[in-house]
PAFI-987676 format. One line per 3 residues: number of its first residue (from 1); their letters; for each residue z, y, x of N, C-alpha, C. Coordinates in pm, whole numbers, plus 50000, padded with zeros to 5 digits. Layout:
NUM) A) Z,Y,X,Z,Y,X,Z,Y,X  ...
//
This chain:
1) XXX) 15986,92951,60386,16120,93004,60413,16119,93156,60421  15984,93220,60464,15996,93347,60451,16052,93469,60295  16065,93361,60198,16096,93420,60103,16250,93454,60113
4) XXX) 16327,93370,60191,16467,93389,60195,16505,93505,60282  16373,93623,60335,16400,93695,60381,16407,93829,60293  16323,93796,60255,16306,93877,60141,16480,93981,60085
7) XXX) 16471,94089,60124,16594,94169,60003,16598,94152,59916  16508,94156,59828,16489,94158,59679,16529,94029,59654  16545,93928,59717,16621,93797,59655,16725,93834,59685
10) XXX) 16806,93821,59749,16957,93816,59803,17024,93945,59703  16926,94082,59686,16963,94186,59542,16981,94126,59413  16856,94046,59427,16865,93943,59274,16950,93864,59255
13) XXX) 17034,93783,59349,17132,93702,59352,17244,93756,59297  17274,93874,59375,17424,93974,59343,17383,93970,59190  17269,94051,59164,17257,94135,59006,17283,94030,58912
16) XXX) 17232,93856,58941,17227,93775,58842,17430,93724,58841  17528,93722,58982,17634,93715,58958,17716,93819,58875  17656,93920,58895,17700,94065,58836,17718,94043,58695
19) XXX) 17595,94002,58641,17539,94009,58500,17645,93879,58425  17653,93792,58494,17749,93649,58447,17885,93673,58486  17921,93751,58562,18039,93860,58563,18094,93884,58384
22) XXX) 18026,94010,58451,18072,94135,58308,18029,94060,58200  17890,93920,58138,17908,93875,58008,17997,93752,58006  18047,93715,58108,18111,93611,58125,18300,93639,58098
25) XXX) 18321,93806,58123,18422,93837,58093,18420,93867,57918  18330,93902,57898,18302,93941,57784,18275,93867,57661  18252,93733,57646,18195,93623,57617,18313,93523,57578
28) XXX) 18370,93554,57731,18516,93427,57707,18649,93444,57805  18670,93526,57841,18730,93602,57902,18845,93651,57790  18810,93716,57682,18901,93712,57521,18916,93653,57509
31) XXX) 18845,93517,57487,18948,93417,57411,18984,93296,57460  18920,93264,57513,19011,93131,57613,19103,93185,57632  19182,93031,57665,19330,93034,57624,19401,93138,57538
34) XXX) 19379,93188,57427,19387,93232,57339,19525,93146,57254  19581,93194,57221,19662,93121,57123,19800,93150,57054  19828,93112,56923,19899,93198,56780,20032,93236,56874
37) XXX) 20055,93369,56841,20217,93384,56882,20308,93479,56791  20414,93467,56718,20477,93592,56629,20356,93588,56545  20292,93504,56443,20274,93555,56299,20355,93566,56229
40) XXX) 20352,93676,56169,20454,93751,56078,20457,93646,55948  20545,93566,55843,20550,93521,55804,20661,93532,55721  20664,93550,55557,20794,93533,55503,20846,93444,55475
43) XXX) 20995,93433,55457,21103,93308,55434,21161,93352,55285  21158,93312,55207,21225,93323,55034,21351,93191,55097  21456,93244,55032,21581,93111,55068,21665,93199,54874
46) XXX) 21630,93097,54827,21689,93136,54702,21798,92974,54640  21794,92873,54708,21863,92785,54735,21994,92807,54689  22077,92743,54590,22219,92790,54550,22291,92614,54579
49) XXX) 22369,92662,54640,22464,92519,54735,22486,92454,54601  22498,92322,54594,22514,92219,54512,22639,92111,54516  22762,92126,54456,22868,92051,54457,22854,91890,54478
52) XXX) 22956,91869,54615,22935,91726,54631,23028,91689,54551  23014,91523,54525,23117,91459,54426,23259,91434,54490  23240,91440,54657,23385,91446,54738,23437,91577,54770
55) XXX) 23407,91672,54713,23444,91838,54746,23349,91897,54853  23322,92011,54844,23280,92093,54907,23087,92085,54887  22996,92147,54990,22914,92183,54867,22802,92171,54964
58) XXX) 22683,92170,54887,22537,92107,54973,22456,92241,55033  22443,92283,55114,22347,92419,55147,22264,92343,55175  22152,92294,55142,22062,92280,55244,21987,92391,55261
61) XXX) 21923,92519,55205,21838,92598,55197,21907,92697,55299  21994,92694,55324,22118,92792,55438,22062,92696,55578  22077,92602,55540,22017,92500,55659,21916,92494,55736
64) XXX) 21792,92529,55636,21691,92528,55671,21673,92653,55759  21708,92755,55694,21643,92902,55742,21729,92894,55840  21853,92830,55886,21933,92863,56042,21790,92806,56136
67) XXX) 21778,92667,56075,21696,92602,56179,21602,92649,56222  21482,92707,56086,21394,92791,56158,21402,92877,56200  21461,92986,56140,21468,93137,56244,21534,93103,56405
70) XXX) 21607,92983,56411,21680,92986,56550,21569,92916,56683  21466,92823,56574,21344,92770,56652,21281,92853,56727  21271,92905,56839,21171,92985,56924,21062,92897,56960
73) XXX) 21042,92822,56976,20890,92728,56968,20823,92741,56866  20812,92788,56756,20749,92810,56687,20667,92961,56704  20546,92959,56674,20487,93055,56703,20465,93155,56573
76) XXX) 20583,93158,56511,20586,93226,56407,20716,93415,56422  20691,93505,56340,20819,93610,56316,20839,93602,56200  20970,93549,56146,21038,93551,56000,21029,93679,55992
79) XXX) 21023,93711,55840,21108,93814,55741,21135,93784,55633  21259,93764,55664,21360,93735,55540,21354,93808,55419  21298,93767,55344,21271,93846,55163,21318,93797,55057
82) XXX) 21356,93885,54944,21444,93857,54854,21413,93734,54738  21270,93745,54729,21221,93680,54592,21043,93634,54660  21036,93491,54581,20873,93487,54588,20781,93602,54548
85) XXX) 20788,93701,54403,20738,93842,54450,20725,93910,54507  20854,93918,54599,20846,94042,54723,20733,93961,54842  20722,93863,54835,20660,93777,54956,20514,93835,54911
88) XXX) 20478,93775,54816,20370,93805,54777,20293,93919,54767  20368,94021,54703,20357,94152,54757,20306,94212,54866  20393,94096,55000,20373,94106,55083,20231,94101,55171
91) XXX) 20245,93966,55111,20073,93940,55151,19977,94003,55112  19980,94077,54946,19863,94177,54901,19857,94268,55009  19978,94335,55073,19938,94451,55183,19930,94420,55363
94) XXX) 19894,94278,55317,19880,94246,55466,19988,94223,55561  20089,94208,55516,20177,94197,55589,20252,94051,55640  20198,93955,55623,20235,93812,55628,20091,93742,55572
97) XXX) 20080,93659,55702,19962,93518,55721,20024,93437,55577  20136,93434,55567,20187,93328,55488,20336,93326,55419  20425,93221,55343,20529,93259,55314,20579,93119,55308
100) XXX) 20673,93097,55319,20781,92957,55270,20910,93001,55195  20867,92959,55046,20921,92960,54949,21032,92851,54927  21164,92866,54911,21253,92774,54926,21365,92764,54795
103) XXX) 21292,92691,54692,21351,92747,54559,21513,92715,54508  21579,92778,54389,21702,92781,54390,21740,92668,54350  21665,92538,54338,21702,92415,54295,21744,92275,54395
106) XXX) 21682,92355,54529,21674,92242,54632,21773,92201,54686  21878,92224,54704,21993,92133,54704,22070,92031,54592  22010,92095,54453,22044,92014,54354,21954,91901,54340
109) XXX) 21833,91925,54368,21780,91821,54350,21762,91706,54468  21755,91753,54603,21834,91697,54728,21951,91569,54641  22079,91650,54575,22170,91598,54557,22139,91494,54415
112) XXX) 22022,91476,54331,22062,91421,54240,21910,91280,54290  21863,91265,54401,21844,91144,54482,21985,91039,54451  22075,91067,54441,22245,91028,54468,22240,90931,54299
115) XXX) 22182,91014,54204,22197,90963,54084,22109,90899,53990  22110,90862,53858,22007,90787,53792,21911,90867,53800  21905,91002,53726,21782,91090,53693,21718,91172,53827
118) XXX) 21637,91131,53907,21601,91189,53933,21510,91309,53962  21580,91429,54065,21494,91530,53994,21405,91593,54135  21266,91588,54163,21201,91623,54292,21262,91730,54342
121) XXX) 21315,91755,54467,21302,91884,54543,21191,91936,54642  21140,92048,54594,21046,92082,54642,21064,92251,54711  20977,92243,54814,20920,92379,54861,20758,92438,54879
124) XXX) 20765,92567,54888,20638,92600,54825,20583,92697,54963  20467,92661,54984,20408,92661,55143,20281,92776,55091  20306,92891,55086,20181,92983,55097,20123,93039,55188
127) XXX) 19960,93008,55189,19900,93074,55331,19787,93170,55256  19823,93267,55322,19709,93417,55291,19586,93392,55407  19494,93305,55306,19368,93348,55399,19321,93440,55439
130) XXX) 19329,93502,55300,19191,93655,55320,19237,93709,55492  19375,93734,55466,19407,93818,55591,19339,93754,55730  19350,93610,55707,19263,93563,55878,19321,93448,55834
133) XXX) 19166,93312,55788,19151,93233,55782,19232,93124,55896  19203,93154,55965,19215,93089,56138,19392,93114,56167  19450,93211,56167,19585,93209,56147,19661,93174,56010
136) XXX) 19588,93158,55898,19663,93132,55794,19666,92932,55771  19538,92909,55837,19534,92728,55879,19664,92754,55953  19697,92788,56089,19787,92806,56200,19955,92830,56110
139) XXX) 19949,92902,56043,20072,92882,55979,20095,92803,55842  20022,92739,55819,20083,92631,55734,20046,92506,55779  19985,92498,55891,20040,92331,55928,20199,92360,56060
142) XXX) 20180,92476,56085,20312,92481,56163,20414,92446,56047  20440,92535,55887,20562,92507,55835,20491,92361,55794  20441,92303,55773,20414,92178,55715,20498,92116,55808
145) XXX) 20446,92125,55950,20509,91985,56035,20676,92014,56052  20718,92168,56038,20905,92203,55998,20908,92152,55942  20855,92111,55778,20936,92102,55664,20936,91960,55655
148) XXX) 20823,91896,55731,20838,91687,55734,20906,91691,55858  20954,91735,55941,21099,91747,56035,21212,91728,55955  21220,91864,55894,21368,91852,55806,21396,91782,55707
151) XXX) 21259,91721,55627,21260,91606,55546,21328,91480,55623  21249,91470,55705,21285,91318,55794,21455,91313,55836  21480,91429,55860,21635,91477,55890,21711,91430,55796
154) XXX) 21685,91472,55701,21776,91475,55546,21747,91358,55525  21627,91280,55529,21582,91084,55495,21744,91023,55556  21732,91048,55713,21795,90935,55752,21993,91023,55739
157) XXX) 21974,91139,55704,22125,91135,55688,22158,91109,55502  22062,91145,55429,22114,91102,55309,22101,90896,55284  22039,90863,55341,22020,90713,55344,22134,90643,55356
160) XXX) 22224,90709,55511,22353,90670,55527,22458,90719,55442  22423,90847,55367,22538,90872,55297,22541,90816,55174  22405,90777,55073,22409,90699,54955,22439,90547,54970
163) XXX) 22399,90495,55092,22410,90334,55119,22570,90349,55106  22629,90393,55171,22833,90379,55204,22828,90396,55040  22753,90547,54963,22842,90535,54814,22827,90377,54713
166) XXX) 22706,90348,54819,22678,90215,54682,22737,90079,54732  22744,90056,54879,22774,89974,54891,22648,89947,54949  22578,89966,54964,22434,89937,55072,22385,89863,54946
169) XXX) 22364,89894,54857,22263,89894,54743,22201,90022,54701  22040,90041,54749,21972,90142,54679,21834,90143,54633  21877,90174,54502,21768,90164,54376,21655,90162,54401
172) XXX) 21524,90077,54358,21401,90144,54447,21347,90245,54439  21380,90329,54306,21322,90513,54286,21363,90545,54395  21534,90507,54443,21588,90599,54565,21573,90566,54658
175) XXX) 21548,90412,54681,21474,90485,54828,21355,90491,54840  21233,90486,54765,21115,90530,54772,21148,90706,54782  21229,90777,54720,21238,90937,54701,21290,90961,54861
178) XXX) 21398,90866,54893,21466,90917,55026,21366,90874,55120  21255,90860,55132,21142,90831,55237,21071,90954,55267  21085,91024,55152,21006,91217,55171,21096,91261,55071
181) XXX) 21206,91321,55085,21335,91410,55011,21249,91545,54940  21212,91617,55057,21174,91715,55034,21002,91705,55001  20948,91778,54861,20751,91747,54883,20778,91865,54890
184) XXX) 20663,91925,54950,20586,92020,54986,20458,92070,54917  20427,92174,54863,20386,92235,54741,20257,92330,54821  20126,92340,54854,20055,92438,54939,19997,92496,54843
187) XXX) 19958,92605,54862,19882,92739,54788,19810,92805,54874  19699,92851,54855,19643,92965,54954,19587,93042,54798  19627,93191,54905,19621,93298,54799,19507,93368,54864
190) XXX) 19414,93477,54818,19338,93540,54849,19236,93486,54917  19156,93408,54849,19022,93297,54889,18937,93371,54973  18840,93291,55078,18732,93350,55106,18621,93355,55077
193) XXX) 18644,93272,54964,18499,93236,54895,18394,93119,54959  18359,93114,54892,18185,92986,54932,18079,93064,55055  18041,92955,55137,17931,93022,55214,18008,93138,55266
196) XXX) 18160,93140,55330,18191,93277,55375,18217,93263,55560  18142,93157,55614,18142,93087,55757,18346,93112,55752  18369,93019,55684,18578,93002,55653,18610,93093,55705
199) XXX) 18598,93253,55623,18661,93373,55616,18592,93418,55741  18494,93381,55814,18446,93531,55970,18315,93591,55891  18310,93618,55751,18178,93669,55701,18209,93824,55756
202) XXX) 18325,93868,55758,18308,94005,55780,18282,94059,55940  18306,93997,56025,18290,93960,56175,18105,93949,56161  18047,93885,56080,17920,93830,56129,17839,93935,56036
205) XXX) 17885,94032,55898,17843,94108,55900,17880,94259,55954  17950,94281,56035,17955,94353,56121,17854,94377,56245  17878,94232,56290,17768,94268,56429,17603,94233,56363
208) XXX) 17598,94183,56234,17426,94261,56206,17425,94348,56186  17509,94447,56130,17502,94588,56106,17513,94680,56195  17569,94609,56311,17544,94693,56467,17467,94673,56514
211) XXX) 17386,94581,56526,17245,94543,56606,17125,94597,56471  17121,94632,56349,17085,94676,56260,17064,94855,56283  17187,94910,56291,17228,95045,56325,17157,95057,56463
214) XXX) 17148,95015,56597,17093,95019,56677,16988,94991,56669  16890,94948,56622,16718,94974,56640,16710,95096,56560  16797,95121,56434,16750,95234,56383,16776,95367,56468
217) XXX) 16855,95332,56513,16926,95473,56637,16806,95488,56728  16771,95391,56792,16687,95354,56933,16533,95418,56837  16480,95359,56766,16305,95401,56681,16362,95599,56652
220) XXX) 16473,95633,56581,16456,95763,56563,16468,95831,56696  16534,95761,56801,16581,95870,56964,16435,95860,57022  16345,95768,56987,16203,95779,57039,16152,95906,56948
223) XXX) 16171,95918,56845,16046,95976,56762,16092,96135,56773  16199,96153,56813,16276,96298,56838,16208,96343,57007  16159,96237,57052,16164,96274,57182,16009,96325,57221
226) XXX) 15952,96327,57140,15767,96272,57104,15791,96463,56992  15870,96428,56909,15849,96542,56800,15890,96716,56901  16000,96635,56960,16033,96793,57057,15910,96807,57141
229) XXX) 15890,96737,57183,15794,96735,57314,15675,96816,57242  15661,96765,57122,15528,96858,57043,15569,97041,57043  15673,97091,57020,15718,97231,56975,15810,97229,56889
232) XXX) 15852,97134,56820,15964,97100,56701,16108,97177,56780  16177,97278,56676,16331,97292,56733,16426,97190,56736  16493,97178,56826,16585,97082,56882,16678,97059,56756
235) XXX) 16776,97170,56731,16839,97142,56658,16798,97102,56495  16693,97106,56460,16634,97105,56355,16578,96959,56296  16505,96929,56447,16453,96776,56452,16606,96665,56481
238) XXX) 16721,96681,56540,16815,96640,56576,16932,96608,56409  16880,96719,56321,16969,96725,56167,16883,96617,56122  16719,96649,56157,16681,96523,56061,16692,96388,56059
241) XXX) 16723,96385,56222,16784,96232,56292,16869,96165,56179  16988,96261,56189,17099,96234,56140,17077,96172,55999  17021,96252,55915,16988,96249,55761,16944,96128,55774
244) XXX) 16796,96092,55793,16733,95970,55820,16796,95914,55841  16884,95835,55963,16940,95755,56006,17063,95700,55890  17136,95785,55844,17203,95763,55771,17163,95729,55635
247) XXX) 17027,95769,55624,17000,95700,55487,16914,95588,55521  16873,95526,55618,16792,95426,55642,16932,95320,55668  17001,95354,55687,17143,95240,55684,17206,95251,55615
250) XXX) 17220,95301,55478,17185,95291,55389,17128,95183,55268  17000,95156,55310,16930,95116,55255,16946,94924,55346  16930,94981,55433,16982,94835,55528,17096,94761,55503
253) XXX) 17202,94800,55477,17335,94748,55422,17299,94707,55317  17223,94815,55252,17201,94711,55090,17145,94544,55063  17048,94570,55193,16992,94455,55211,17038,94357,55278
256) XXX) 17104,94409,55359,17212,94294,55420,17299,94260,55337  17376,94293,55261,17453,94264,55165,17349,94128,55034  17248,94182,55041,17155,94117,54939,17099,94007,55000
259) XXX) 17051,94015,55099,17021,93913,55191,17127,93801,55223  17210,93823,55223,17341,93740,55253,17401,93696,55125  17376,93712,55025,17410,93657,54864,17327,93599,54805
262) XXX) 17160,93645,54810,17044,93632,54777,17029,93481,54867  16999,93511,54972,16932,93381,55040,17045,93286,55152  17176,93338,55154,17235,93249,55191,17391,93169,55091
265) XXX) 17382,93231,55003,17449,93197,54927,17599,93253,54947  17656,93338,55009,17782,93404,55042,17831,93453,54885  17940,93413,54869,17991,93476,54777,18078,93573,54802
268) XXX) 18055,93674,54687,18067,93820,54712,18168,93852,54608  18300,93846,54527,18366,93934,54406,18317,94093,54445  18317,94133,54531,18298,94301,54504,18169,94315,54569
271) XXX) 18044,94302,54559,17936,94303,54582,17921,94476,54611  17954,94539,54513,17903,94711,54532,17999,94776,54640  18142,94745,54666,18183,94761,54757,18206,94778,54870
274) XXX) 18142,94652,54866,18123,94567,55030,17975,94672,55106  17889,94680,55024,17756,94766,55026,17843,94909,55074  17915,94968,54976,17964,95061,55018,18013,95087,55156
277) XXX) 18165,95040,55163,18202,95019,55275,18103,94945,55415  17986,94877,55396,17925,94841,55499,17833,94956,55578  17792,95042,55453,17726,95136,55437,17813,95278,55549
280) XXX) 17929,95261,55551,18018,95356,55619,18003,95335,55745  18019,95192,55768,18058,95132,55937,17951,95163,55951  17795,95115,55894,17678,95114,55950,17626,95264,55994
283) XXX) 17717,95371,55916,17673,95522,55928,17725,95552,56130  17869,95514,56085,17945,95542,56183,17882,95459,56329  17808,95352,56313,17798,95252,56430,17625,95405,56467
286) XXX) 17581,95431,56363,17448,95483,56401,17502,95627,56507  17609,95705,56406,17648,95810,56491,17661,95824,56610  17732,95674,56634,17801,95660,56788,17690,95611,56858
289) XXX) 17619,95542,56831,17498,95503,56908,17348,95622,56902  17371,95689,56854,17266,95819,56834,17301,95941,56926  17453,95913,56905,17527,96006,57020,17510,95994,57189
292) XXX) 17573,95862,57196,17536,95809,57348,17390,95831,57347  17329,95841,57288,17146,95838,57317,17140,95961,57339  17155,96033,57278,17075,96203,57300,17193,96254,57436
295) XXX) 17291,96273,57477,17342,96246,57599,17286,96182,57678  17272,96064,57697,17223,96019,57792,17118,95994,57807  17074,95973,57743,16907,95897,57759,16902,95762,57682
298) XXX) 16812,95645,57810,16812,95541,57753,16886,95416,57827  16962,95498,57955,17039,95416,58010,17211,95385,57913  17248,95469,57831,17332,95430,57730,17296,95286,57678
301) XXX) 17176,95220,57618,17182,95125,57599,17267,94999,57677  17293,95051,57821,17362,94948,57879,17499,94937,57832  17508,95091,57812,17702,95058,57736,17707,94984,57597
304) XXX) 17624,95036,57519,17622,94977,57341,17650,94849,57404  17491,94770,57469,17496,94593,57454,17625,94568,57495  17711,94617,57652,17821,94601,57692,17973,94571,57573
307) XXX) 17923,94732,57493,18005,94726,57414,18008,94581,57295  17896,94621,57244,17891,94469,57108,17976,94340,57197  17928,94277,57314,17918,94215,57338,18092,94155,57394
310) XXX) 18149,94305,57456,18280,94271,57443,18355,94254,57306  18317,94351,57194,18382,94324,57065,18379,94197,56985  18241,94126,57037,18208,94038,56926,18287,93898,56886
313) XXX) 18344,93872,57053,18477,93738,57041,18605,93804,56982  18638,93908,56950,18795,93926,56926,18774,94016,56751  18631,93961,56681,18656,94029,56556,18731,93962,56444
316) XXX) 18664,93850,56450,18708,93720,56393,18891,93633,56430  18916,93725,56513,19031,93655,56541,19176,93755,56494  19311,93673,56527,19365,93755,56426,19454,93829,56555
319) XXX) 19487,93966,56573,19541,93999,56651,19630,93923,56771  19708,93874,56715,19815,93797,56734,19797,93692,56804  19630,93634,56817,19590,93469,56916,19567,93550,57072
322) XXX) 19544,93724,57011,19466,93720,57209,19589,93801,57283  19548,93776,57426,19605,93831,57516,19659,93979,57517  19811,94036,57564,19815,94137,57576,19710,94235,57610
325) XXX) 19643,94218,57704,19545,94303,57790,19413,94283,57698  19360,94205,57684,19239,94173,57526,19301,94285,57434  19381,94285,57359,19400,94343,57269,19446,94453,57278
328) XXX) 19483,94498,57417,19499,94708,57430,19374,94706,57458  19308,94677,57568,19171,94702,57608,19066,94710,57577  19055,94634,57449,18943,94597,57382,18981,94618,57187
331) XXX) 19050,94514,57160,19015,94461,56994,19143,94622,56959  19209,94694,57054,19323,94839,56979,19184,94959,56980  19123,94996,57034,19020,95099,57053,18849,95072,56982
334) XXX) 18846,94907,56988,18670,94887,56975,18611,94930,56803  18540,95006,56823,18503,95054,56679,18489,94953,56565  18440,94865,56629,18348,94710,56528,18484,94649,56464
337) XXX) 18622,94708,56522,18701,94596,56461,18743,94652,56350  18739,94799,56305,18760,94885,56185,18709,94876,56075  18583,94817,56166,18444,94796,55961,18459,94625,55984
340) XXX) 18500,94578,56076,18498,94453,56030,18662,94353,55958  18748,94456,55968,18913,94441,55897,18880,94494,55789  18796,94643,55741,18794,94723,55642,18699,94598,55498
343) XXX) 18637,94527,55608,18562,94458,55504,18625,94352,55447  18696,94278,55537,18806,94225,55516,18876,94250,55420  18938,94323,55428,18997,94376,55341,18918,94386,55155
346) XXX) 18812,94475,55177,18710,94460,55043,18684,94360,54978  18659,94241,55038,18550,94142,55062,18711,94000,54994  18812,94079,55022,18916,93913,54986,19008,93974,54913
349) XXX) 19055,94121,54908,19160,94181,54864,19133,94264,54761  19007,94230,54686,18981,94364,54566,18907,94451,54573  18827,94502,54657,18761,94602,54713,18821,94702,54768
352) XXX) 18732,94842,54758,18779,94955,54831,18929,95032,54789  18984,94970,54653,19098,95000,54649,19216,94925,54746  19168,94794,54812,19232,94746,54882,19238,94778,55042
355) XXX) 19175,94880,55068,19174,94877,55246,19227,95000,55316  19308,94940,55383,19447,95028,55446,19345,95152,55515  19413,95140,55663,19391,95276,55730,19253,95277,55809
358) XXX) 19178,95164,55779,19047,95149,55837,18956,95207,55812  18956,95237,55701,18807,95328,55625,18885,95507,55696  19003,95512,55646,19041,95670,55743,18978,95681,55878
361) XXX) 19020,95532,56000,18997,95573,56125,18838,95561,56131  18783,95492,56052,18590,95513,56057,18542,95675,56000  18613,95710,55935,18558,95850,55866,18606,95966,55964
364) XXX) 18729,95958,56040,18763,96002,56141,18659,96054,56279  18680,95873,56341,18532,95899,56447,18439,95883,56396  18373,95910,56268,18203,95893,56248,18252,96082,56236
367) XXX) 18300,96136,56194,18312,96266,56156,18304,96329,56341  18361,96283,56433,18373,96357,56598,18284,96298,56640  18184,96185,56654,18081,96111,56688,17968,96212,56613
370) XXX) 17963,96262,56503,17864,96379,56412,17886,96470,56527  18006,96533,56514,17982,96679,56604,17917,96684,56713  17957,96549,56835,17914,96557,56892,17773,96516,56906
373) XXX) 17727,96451,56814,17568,96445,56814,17504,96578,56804  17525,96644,56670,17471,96782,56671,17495,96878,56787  17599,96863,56840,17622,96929,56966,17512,96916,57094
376) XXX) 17469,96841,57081,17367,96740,57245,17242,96856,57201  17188,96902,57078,17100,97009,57080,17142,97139,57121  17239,97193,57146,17335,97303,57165,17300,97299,57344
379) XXX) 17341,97182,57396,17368,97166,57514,17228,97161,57585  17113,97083,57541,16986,97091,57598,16924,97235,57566  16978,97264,57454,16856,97399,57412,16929,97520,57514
382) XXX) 17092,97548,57582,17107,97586,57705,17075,97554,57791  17038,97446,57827,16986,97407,57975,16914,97433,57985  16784,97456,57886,16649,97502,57857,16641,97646,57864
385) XXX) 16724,97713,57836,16741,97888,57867,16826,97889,57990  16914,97847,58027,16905,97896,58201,16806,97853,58335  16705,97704,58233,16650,97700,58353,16553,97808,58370
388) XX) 16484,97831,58237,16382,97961,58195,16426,98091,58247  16606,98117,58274,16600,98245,58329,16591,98265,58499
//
């Protein structure tokens, strides 16, 4: 029992709650209870009302879009767009998980259930993977289960309205058709390819390229520290950091990129790209972690792991599943989520001609993360002349 006297246990106790604390916030704290709210989503309603045979005229496509836009249970934000192009459009620039296409025939063909020839009415259900796999599933089984709602709707009111025209005789085409009025048409645009863990390849090459970038940061902040210590100038040995580092990640991206096509089978359309752009984040992840090092020392390592470790649940996910406070706090500021959208972007949308403002905000802070690295020799090589005077 004398061990329970012991400080150093009862210290160890706190440090081990401490530690399951902060990774426990970090870990799952993002994303539990997590879940889709306002994906942006377009509505096409090109639907032209269809003359009944007793006067007046069929909207259903007017119908539809009251119902959904007025649905607040749905965890979707309409935008109403002119044409299936503009939708699409849409989705090339990221701007919609998905679209529901509602073509100019669907009340006519709604209405010709009624007659000999029949003609299918259909709608057309597009989900933009590339943009986020995981929300683009999320919005097309949401419009899926609307559109077999409003099917089932239209079943049992057109059933009663063709039975009265016939006399409660109906054909078996018609009522096999009036059992699902409306089919439903799915598309996914912008693939993620084979072997791409269903669109989080850019999430999972992100955080190797940060834990990649960090040994290379950590082996050069040793060998600077060994080279000064010999007589080497600060600022001199500190440029070569830089150089090195940046070309040894470099060379690492390449291989990660190769490694991940080569031996796991990931498929890649922009292979030189992706290298490229990985090649940026991996510069930028070294800066920032080369930076905190020559500042601080080697107690910075506690922030990096801190850091990865909060970024790594909210890369893969799509803004829109996490919490207010998750997403100012963490996934609006965390560096990892810039090279891992930017790749995104490369990697499903065309390459580097495809990626918005992400590659700007990485060239940005890898450019003030530089200064201030070169700066940390400025600042020691003064401390070193006033202590000398």
């Amino acid at each position: 029992m004398a061990i329970f006297k012991q400080k150093l246990l009862w210290i160890g106790i706190i440090i081990v709650m401490v530690v399951l604390i902060v990774f426990g916030a970090a870990m799952m704290g993002s994303v539990l209870g997590t879940k889709p709210k306002e994906l942006p989503v377009a509505l096409v309603v090109m639907d032209k009302p269809a003359e009944l045979p007793t006067g007046g005229a069929l909207a259903i496509g007017e119908m539809i879009r009251e119902k959904l836009t007025a649905n607040t249970q749905l965890p979707l934000t309409w935008a109403v767009v002119e044409s299936e192009e503009a939708a699409r459009a849409g989705m090339d620039e990221h701007d919609y998980y998905g679209a529901l296409v509602i073509p100019a025939d669907l009340s006519s063909g709604l209405l010709s259930l009624a007659s000999p020839t029949l003609k299918p009415a259909t709608v057309q259900i597009i989900a933009n993977d590339g943009m986020n796999a995981q929300a683009a599933t999320v919005v097309k089984q949401v419009l899926g289960q609307a559109m077999k709602a409003v099917s089932l709707e239209l079943s049992n009111q057109l059933l009663g309205q063709i039975g009265q025209q016939t006399g409660g005789q109906i054909p078996v085409a018609t009522a096999q058709a009036l059992l699902s009025p409306i089919v439903i048409q799915e598309e996914s645009i912008h693939a993620v390819g084979v072997n791409n863990a269903s669109g989080n390849a850019p999430g999972l090459l992100t955080q190797i390229m940060w834990m990649g970038s960090l040994v290379t940061g950590m082996i050069l902040f040793l060998s600077i520290q060994k080279t000064v210590a010999a007589g080497a100038r600060r600022w001199t040995v500190i440029l070569s950091q830089t150089v090195a580092g940046v070309a040894i990640v470099g060379v690492a991206s390449g291989f990660l990129v190769w490694m991940a096509s080569s031996w796991y089978g990931m498929e890649l359309a922009q292979t030189m790209d992706t290298w490229l752009y990985l090649w940026l984040g991996g510069a930028v992840f070294f800066l920032l972690q080369s930076m905190l090092l020559n500042w601080i020392g080697l107690p910075a390592m506690a922030i990096l792991v801190l850091l990865m470790f909060f970024s790594m649940p909210v890369l893969n996910m799509a803004p829109e599943f996490l919490s207010q406070t998750t997403h100012d706090w963490i996934y609006s500021w965390t560096p990892l989520r810039f090279v891992s959208g930017g790749l995104r972007e490369v990697m499903y949308y065309g390459g580097l001609d495809s990626v918005s403002t992400n590659a700007s905000v990485l060239w940005i802070i890898g450019g003030a993360f530089l200064v201030l690295l070169l700066a940390s020799s400025v600042k020691r090589a003064s401390t070193k002349s006033n202590a000398a005077a």
